[in-house]
C-alpha positions in Angstrom: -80.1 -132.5 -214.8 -76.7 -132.3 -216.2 -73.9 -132.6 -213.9 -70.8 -130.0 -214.2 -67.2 -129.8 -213.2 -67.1 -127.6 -210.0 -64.4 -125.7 -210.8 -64.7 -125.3 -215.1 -68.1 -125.7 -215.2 -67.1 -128.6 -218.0 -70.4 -130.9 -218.1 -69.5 -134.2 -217.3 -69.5 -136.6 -220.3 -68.5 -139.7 -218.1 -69.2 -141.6 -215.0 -66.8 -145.1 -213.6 -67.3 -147.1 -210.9 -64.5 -149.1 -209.6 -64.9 -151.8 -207.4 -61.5 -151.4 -206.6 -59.2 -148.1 -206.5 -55.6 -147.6 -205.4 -56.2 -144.0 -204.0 -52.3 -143.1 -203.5 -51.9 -144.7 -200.3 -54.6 -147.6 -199.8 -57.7 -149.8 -201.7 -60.4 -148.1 -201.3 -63.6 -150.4 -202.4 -66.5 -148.8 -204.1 -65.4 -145.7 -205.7 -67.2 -143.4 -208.1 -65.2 -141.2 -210.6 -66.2 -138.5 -212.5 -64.8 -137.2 -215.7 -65.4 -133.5 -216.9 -63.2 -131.9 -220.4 -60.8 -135.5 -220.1 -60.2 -134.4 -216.2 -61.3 -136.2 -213.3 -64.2 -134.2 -211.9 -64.6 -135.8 -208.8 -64.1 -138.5 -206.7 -66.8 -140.7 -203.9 -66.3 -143.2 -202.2 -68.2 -145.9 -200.4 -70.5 -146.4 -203.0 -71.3 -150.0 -202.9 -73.1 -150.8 -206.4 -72.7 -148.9 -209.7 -75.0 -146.0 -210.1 -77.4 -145.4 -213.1 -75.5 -145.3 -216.3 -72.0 -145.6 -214.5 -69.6 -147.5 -216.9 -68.4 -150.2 -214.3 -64.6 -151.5 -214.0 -63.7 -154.8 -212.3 -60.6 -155.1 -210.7 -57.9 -152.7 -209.4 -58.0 -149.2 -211.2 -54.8 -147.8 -210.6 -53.7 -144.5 -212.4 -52.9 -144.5 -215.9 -48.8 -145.8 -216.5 -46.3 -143.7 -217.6 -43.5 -145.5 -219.9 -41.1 -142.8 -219.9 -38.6 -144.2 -222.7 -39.3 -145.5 -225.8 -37.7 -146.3 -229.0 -40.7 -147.5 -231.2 -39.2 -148.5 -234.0 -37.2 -151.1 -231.4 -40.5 -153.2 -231.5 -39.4 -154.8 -234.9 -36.0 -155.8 -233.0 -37.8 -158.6 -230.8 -37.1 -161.8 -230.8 -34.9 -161.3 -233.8 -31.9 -159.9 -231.5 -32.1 -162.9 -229.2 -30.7 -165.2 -231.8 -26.7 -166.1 -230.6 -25.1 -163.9 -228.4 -23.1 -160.7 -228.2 -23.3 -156.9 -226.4 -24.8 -154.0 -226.4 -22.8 -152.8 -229.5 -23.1 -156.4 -231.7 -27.2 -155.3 -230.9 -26.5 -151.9 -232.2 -25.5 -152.9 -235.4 -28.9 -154.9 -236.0 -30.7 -151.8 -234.8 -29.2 -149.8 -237.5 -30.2 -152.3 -239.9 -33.9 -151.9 -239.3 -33.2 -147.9 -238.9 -32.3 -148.0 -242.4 -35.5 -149.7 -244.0 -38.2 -146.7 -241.8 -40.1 -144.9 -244.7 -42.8 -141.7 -242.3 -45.5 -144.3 -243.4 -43.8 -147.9 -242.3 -43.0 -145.8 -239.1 -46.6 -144.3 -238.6 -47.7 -148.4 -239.5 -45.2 -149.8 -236.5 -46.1 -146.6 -234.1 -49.4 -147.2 -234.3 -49.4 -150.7 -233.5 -46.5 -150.5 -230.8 -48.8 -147.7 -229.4 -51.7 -150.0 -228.9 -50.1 -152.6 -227.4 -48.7 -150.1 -224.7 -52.3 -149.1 -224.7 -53.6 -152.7 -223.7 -50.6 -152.7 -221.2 -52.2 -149.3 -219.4 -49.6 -147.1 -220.4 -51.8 -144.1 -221.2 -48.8 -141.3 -222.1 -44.9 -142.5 -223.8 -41.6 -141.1 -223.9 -40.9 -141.5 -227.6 -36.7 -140.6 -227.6 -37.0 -140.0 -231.4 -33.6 -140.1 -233.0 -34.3 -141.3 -236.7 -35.2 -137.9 -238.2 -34.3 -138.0 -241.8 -34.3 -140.2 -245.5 -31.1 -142.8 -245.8 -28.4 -141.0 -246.3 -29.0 -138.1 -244.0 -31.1 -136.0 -246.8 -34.0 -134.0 -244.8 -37.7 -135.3 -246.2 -39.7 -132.3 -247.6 -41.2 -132.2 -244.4 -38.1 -132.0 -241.9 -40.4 -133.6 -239.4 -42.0 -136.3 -241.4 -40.8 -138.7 -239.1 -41.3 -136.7 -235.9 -45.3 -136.3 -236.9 -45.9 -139.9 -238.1 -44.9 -140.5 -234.3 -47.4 -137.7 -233.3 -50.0 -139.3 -235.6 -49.4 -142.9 -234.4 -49.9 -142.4 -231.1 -53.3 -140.4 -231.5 -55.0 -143.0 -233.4 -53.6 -145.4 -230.8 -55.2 -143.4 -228.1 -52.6 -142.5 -225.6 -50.9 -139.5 -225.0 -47.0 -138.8 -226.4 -44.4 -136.5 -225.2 -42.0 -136.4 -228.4 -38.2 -136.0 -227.0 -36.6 -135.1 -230.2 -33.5 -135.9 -230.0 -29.8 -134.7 -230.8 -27.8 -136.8 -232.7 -24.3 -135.2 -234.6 -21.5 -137.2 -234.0 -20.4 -141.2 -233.5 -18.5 -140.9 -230.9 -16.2 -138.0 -229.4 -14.4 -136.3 -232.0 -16.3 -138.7 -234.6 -18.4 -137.7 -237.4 -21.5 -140.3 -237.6 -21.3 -142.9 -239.4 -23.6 -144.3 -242.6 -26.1 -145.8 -240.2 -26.4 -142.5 -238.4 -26.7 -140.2 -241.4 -30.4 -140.2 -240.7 -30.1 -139.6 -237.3 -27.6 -136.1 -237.7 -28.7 -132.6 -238.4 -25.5 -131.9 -238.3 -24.9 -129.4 -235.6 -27.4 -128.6 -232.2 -28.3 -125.4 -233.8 -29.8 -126.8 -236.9 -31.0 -129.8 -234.5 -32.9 -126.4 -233.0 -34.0 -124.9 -235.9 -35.7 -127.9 -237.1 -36.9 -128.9 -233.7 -38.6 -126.1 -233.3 -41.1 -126.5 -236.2 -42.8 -129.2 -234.2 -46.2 -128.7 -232.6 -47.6 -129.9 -229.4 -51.4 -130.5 -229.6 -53.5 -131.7 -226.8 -52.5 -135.3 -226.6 -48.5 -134.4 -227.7 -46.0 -132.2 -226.0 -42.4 -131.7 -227.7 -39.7 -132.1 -225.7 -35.4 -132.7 -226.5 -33.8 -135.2 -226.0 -29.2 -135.0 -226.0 -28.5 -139.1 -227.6 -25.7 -139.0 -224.8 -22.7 -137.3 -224.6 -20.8 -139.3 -227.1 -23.4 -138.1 -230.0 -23.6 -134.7 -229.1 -20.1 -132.7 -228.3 -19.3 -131.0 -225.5 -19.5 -127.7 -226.8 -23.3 -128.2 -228.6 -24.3 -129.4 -225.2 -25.4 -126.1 -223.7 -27.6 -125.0 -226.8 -29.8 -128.2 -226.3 -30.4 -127.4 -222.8 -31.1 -123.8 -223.7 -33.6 -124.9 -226.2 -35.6 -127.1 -223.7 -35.2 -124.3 -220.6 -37.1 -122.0 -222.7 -39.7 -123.7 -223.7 -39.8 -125.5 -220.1 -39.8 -128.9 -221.8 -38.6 -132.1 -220.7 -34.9 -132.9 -221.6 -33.7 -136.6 -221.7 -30.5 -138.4 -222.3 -29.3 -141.9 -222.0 -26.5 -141.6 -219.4 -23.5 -144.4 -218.5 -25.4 -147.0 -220.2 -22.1 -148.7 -220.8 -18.6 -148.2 -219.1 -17.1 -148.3 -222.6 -18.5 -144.5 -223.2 -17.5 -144.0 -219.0 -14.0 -144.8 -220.5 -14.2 -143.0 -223.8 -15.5 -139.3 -221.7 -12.9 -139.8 -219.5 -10.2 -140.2 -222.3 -11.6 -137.3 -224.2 -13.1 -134.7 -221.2 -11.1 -135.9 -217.9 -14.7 -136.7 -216.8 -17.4 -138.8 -216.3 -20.0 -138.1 -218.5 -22.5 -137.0 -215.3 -19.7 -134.1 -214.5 -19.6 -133.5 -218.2 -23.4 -132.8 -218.5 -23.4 -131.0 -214.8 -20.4 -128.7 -216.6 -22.4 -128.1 -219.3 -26.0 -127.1 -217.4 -27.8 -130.1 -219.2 -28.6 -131.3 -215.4 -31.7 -130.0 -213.5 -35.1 -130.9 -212.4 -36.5 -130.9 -215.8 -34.1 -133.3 -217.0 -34.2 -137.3 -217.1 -31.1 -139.6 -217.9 -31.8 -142.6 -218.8 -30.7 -146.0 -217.5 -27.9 -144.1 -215.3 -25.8 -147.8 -214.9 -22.4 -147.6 -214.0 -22.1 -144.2 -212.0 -19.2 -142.9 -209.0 -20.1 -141.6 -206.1 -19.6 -138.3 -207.0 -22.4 -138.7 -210.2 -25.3 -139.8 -207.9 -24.7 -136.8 -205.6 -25.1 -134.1 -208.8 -27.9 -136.1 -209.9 -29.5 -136.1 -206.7 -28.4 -132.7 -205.8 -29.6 -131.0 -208.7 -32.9 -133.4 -208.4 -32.5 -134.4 -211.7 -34.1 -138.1 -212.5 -33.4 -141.8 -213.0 -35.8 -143.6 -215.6 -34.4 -147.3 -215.1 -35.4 -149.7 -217.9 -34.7 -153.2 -216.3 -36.5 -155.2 -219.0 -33.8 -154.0 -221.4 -30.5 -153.1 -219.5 -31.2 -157.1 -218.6 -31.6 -158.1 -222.4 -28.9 -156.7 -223.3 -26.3 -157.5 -220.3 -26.2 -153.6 -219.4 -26.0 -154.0 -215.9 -28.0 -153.5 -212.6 -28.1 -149.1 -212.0 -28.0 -147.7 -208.5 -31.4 -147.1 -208.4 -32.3 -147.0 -204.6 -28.9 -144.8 -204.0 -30.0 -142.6 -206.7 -33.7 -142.0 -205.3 -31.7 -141.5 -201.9 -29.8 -138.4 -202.9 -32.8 -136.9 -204.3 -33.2 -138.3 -207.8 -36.8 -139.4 -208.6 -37.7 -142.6 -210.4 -39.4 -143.3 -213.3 -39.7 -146.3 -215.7 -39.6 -147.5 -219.4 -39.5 -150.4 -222.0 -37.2 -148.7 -224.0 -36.0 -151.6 -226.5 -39.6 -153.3 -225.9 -38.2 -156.8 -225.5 -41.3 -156.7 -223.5 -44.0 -153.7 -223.1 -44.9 -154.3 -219.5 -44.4 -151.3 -216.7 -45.6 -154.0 -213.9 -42.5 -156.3 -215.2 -40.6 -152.6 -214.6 -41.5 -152.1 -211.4 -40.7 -155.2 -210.1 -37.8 -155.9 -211.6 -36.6 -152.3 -210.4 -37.1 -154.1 -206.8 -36.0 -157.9 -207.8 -32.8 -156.6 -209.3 -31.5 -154.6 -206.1 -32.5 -157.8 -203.9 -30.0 -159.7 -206.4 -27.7 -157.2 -205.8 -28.3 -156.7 -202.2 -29.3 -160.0 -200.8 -31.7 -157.9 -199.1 -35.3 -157.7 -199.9 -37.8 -154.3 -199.4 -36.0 -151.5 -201.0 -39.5 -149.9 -202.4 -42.8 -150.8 -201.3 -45.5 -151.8 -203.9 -46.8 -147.6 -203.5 -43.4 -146.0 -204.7 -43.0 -148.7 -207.4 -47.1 -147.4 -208.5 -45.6 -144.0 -208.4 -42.6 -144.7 -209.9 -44.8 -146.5 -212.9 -47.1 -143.4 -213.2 -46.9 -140.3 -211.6 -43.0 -139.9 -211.4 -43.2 -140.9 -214.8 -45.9 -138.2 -216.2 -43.8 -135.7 -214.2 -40.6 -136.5 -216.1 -42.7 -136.5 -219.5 -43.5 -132.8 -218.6 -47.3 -133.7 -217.0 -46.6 -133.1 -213.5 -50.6 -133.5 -213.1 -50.9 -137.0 -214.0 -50.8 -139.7 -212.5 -53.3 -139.9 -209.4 -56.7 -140.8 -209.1 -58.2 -137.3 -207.8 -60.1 -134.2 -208.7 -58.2 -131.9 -211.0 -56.0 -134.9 -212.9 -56.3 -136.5 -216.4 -58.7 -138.8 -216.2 -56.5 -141.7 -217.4 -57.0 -144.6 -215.4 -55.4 -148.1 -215.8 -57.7 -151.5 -214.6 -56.1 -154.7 -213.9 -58.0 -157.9 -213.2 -58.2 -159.6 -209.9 -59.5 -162.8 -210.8 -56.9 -164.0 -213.2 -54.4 -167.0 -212.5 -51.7 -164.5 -211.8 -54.1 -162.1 -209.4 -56.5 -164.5 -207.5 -56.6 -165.1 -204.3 -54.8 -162.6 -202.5 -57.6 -160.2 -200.1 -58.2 -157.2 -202.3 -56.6 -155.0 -199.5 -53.1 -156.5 -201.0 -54.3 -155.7 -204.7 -51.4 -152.9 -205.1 -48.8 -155.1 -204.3 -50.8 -158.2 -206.5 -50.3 -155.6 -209.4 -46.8 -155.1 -208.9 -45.6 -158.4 -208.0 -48.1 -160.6 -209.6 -49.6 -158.9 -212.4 -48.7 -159.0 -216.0 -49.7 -156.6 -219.0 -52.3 -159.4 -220.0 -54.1 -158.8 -217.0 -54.8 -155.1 -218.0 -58.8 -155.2 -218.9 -59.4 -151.4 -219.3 -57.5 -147.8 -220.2 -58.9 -144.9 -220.3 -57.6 -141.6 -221.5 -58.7 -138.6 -220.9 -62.0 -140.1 -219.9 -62.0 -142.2 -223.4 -61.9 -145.6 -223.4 -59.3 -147.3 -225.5 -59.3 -150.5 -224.2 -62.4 -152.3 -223.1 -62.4 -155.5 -221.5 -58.8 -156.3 -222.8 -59.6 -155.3 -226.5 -58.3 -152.1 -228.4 -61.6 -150.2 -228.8 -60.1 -148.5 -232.1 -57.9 -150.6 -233.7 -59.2 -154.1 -234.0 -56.6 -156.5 -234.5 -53.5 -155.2 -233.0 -51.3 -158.5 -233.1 -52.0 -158.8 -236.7 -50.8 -154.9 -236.9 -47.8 -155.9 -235.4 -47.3 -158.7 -237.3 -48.1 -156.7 -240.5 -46.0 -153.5 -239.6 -43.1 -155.8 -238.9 -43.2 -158.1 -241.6 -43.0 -154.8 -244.0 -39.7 -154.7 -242.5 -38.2 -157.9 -242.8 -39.1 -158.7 -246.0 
């Protein structure tokens, strides 16, 4: 007899055991999970072997991982930036040189592969802050949003879910028109950023979102028409925020304001909205942050890598800003790495050690981070969700030995991406047993997709 959803009436085309689960607030052994039209169906548990046909997963299966902000095309950048030294803005200027060499099919090559390695990470759903929108010299491709849908494209034949943040991008500073690296990047003005925004389409693994670069790429006054354009299409709306104190310095000189007040001024803050990184804020910024429950996605692995500074994250979450993670540069694609470092960093700066226990840094890995992507319903291992489901082994030289009781905080402060054995998405799996079920060889599409690049 053919079991069916209980509330869609969906047949259910999929059945997991997990030997392990972290069920929001515990490890629960022994638990049965059904899927039904890429949801979960249901959830038992107690059940001490795999029942007939189950597909079984080993370890701790955790909810899919959320990486909230991502520059793809950064993936090509590793290892090569961490030759000599220099800042944030000596890094920039290799960014733009690997900007300049994207064709829609070299991106859709590097996508691809930097989508499957987040997939054998357990990141089942990306931020992609897309900023590189047209051909060298700022001409529009035929298709306005060649670039945008390569993205699209990439990450459904990696298998994990996208929410596209396209992004606004007109000026080089305040009161600067952009420069020849960011011809591509400009449409120039927000209104023809909306226009050809607006021709994207979401599809059931992709929603479009907007994204404003930061307030030195977008003046003040375009501001508003941004945040309009994501308000009424209830999309998500990013924006890297105080990343450096130089642009702190340059808003002030420009707007008498920090750029927090600036945004706040302009209505760009709000629960729908993310900023990104949110490093060197006053007192006064984490209060409208919080007050206005807009969020924080810190990305530790790269405000490290390039000497941005350690963010106010536990003050932030305090006031009433939630949390959310991302490997943004990809120096690394690990949300576990993240997570801890969100924790390691405010010991550091602290000297005290417990500001988030292994549970909120889970949340703030996945749910918080589907919620800022625009899927609030992600991100929890019950009846009704996406059946996307992350499963990390227990029996690796990082994991064993601890009691499986501690297995949430093993994950988060012992686990690496390599101990990732299973992702499923939408009740599909993508990665079985630590291989890519649908692209073979990723390293070597890495390699490949990179090498196009340096050449």
């Amino acid at each position: 007899m053919q079991l069916t959803h209980r509330t869609t009436g969906a047949p259910v085309t999929a059945t997991y055991w997990m030997d392990h689960a972290w069920l929001g607030t515990h490890v629960e052994p022994g638990v049965t999970l059904d899927v039904a039209g890429g949801r979960i169906a249901g959830i038992r548990t107690g059940v001490e072997a795999p029942p007939h046909g189950a597909t079984v997963l080993r370890g701790l299966t955790i909810p899919g991982l959320a990486n909230t902000h991502s520059h793809a095309f950064h993936r090509a950048l590793r290892a090569t930036v961490q030759v000599g030294s220099g800042t944030f803005w000596t890094w920039r200027e290799l960014m733009y040189r690997t900007a300049a060499k994207l064709t829609p099919d070299t991106y859709f090559d590097l996508a691809r592969a930097t989508y499957a390695e987040m997939a054998l990470a357990g990141i089942t759903s990306v931020g992609e802050f897309h900023y590189l929108h047209h051909a060298p010299g700022g001409t529009p491709y035929a298709n306005p949003n060649a670039m945008g849908e390569a993205l699209i494209a990439a990450a459904a034949e990696a298998g994990i879910r996208i929410t596209l943040l396209d992004t606004a991008y007109l000026a080089a500073g305040f009161g600067e028109q952009p420069n020849r690296h960011q011809l591509r990047f400009s449409d120039t003005t927000a209104e023809a950023w909306a226009e050809r925004a607006s021709l994207l389409k979401g599809d059931d693994h992709t929603l479009i979102g907007a994204a404003v670069h930061s307030v030195r790429a977008v003046p003040a006054d375009q501001l508003a028409t941004v945040a309009r354009w994501a308000e009424e299409r209830d999309a998500p709306l990013h924006v890297h925020l105080s990343e450096q104190t130089a642009e702190n310095d340059a808003c002030r000189a420009a707007h008498g304001r920090t750029p927090t007040r600036l945004l706040a001024d302009h209505g760009v803050l709000g629960p729908r909205t993310t900023g990104i990184h949110n490093t060197h804020l006053t007192e006064e910024d984490i209060a409208l942050l919080g007050s206005s429950t807009t969020g924080t996605c810190m990305c530790p692995t790269t405000e490290r890598d390039l000497a941005d500074g350690i963010g106010p994250a536990a003050a932030l979450q305090k006031a009433g800003s939630p949390l959310s993670l991302g490997s943004d540069s990809h120096a690394v694609i690990d949300l576990f790495e993240e997570a801890r470092a969100m924790e390691l960093n405010e010991r550091l700066r602290t000297h005290v050690r417990g500001h988030w226990t292994a549970a909120a840094l889970l949340r703030a890995a996945s749910a918080d981070g589907h919620a800022a992507l625009g899927r609030p319903d992600a991100g929890a291992l019950e009846p009704g969700a996406p059946a996307d489901l992350t499963t990390i082994a227990l029996d690796s030289v990082r994991t064993a030995g601890p009691v499986p009781r501690l297995a949430a905080e093993t994950a988060v402060f012992a686990a690496s991406a390599a101990d990732v054995r299973h992702t499923v998405v939408a009740g599909r799996h993508i990665v079985r047993d630590g291989r890519h079920t649908r692209i073979e060889d990723v390293p070597q599409a890495l390699a490949t997709a990179i090498a196009t690049l340096h050449g």
